[in-house]
C-alpha positions as CSV (number, residue, x, y, z in Angstrom):
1,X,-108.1,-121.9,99.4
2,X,-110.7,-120.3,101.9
3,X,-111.9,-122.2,104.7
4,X,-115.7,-121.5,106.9
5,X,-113.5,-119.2,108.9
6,X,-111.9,-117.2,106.2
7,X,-113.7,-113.4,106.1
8,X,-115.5,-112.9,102.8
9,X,-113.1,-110.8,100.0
10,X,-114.9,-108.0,98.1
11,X,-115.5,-110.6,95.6
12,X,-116.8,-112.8,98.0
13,X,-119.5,-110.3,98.8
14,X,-120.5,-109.8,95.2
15,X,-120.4,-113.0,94.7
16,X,-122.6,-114.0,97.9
17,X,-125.0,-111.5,96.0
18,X,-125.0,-112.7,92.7
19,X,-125.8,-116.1,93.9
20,X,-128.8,-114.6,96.3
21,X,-130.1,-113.1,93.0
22,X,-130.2,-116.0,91.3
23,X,-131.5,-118.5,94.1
24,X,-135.0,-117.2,94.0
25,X,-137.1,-114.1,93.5
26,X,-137.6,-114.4,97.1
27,X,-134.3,-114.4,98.8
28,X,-132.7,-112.2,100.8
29,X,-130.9,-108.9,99.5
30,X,-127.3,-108.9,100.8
31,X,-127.9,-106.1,103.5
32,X,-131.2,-107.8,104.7
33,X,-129.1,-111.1,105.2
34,X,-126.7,-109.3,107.1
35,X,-129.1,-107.7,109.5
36,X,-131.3,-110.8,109.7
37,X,-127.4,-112.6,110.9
38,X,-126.9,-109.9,113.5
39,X,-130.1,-110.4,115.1
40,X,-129.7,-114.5,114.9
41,X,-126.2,-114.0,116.3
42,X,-126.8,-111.3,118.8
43,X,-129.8,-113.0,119.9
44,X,-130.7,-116.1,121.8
45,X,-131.2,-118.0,119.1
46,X,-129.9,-121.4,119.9
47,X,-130.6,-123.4,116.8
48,X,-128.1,-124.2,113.7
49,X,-127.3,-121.5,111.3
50,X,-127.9,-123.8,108.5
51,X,-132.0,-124.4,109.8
52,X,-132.3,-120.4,108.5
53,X,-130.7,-120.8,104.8
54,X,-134.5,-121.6,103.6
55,X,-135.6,-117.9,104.9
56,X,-132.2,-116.2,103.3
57,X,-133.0,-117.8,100.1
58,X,-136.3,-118.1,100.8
59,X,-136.5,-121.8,99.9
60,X,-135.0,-125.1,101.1
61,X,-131.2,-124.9,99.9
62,X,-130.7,-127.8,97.9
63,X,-130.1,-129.9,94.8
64,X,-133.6,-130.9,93.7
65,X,-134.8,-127.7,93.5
66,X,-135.2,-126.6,89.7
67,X,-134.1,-122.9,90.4
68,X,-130.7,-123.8,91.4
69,X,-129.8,-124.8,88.3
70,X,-127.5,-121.3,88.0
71,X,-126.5,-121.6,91.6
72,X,-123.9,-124.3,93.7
73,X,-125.7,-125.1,97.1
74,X,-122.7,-125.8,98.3
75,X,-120.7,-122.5,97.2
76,X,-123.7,-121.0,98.9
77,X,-124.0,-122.0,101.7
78,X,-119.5,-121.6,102.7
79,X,-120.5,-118.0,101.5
80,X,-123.1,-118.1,103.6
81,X,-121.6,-119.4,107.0
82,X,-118.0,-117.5,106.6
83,X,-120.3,-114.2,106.4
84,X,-122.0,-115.8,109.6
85,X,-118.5,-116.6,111.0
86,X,-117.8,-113.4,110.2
87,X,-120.2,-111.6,112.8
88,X,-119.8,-114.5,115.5
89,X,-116.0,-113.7,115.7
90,X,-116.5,-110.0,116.0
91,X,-119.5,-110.5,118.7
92,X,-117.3,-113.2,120.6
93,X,-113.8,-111.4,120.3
94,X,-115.8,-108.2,121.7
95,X,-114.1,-106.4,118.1
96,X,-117.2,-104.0,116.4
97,X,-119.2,-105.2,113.8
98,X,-120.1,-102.6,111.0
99,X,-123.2,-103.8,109.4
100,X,-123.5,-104.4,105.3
101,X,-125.1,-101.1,104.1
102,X,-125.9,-101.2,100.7
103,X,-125.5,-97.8,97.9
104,X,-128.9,-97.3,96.0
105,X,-128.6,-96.5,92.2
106,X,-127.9,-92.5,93.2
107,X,-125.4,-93.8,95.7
108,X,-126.6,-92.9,98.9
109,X,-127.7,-96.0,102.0
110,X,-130.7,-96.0,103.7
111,X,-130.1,-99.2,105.9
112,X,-134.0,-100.1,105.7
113,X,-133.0,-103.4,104.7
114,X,-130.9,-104.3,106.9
115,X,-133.5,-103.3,109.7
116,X,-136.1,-105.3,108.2
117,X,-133.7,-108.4,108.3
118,X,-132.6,-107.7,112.0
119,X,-136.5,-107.3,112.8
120,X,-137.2,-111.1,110.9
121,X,-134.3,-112.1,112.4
122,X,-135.9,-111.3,116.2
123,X,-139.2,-113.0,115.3
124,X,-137.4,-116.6,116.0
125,X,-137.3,-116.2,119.6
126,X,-140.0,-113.0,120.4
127,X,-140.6,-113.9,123.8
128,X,-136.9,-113.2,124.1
129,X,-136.6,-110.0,122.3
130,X,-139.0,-108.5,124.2
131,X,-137.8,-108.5,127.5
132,X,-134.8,-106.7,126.2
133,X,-137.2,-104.3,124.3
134,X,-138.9,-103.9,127.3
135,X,-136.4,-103.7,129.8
136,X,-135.9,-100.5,131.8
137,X,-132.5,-100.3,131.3
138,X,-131.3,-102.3,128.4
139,X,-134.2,-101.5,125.8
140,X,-132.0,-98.8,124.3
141,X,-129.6,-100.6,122.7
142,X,-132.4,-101.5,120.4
143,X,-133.1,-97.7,119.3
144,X,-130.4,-97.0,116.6
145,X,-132.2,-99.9,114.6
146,X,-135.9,-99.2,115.1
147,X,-134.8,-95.7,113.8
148,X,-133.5,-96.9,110.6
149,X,-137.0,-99.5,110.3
150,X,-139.8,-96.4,111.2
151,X,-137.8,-94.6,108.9
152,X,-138.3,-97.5,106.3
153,X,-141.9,-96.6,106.8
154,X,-142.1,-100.5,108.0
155,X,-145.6,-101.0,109.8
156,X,-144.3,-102.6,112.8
157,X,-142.9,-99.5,114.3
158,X,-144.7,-96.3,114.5
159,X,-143.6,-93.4,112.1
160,X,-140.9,-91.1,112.7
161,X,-142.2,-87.4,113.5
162,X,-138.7,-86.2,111.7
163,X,-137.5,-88.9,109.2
164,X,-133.7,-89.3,108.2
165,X,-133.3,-86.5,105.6
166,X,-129.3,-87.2,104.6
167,X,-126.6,-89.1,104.6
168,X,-125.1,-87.0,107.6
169,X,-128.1,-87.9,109.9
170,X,-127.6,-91.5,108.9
171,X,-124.5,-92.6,109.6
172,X,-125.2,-90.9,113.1
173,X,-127.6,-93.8,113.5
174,X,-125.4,-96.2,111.8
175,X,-122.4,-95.8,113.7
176,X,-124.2,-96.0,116.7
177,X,-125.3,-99.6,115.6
178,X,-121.9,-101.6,116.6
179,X,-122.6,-100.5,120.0
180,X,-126.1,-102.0,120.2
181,X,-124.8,-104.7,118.3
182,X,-122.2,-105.5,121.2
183,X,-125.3,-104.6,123.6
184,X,-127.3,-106.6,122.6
185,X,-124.6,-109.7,122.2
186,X,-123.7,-108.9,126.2
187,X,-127.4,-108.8,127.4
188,X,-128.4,-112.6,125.8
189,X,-124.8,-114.1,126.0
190,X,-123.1,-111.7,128.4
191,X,-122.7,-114.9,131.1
192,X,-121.9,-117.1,128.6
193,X,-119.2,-115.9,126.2
């Protein structure tokens, strides 16, 4: 029996995805949940993790609604908050946090969904986010992820003069993001945790 603090199992995680599928046509893909977490975690978001279910799923999370008929609410959301759990724990317990990347159908990652959650994810509390974006020392903890989003081709960066070409030159970007994950943890709770 797994408890809100129990780390999703591989079949957690397909399972977490399965149910995302079938919520709505508009939720959240399992590596653009994950980034859209990091940024809520990471962040100065204050509020409950449960008032952003509704943008996951991309509807309110509940019983009335006719397309739940194939999905629990409840096994949805525990899925849900352990994966949340999940990222808080590493961010408090100063352990790295490897984001979800997800294969495409020829097996390679791009991480463009995750970067597109993580940038939703900062629209919460933009006020916030930009002074770290804009701050002369700390902004680059924020680079590794608006690589991976201008690569996307995503129209809120500007376009990379030299996209990612392979799998080599990504995970140089993508190991680099557990770093700005615990960066950007530090520089919104550093006086707190």
């Amino acid at each position: 029996m797994s408890t809100l603090t129990t780390p999703l199992s591989e079949a957690d995680y397909a399972r977490l995805e399965l149910l995302l599928t079938r919520a709505s046509a508009d939720s959240m893909s399992l590596e653009q949940m994950d980034g859209f977490f990091c940024a809520l975690v990471c962040g100065p978001s204050e509020e409950p993790m449960s008032d952003y279910f509704a943008d996951v799923v991309g509807e309110e999370l509940d019983e009335e609604s006719l397309r739940f008929t194939l999905v629990d609410p409840d096994e949805l959301s525990a899925l849900l908050i352990r994966h949340w759990n999940r990222i808080a724990s590493a961010m408090l317990e100063g352990r790295p946090y490897l984001p979800v990347l997800l294969e495409d159908d020829d097996g390679e990652m791009h991480g463009h969904d995750w970067a597109r959650g993580f940038f939703e994810g900062m629209e919460f509390d933009r006020e916030e986010w930009d002074e770290l974006v804009t701050h002369k020392e700390h902004w680059q903890v924020m680079a590794p992820i608006t690589v991976l989003l201008a690569d996307s081709g995503h129209e809120a960066v500007p376009a990379l003069k030299k996209r990612i070409e392979s799998q080599e030159e990504l995970i140089k970007v993508v190991v680099l993001i557990p770093l700005c994950l615990a960066g950007i943890f530090d520089f919104f709770h550093g006086n707190d945790a």
